[in-house]
N, C-alpha and C positions, 0 to 999 in steps of 0.2 A: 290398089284399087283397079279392077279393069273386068270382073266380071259384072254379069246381067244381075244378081241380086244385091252387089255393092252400089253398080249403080243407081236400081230401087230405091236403096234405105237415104243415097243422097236425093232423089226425088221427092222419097217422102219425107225427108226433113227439112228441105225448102219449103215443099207446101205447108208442112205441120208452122212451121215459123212465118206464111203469109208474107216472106219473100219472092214468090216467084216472077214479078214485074222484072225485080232489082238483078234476077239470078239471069231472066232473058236479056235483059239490058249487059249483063258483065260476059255475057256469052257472045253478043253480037259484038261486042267492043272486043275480046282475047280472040274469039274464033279464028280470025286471017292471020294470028299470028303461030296457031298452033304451039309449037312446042316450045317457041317463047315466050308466050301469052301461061304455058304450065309453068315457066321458068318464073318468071312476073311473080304469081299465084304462090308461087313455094317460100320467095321472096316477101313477101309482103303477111304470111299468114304468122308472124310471130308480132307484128302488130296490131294487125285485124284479132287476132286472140286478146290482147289488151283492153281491145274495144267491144269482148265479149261474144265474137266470130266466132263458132266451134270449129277444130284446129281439124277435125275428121269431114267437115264441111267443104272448108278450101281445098284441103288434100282432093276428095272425091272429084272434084271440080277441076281441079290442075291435074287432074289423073283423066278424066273423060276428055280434058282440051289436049289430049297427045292421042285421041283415037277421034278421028272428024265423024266417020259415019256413028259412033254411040256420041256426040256429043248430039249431032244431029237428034237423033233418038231423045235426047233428053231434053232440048230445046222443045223438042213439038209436043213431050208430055206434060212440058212445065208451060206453053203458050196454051193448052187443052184449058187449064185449070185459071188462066189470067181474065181479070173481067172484063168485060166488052167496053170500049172506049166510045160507043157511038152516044 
């Protein structure tokens, strides 16, 4: 995963699923670690699968946490879309 419309389809399947609080929150917490925050991520999705996690889901996500400027990118498409807190 590493081009502009894989990225999308993990966009739109955060929002389609009304994760995108949970997706900014797991982006601010992996982001500083980069590509061990993707290592983390590759690690952890054969249990999050268990839990129902789509396994194309994590991947997108441990795959945009090893490019900061598209992680970036998808951080501020998935913040566009989160409800206002006031």
């Amino acid at each position: 995963m590493g081009s502009y419309e894989d990225h999308q389809a993990l966009i739109d399947s955060i929002k389609a699923r009304g994760w995108s609080s949970i997706a900014i929150t797991l982006i601010d917490a992996l982001a500083p670690l980069g590509i061990i925050g993707a290592q983390m991520v590759y690690i952890a999705q054969p249990a999050a699968r268990a839990f129902g996690v789509p396994g194309d889901l994590l991947a997108g996500l441990a795959g945009a946490l090893e490019h900061p400027d598209e992680l970036a990118r998808i951080r501020a498409e998935l913040d566009d879309e989160s409800p206002d807190q006031s």
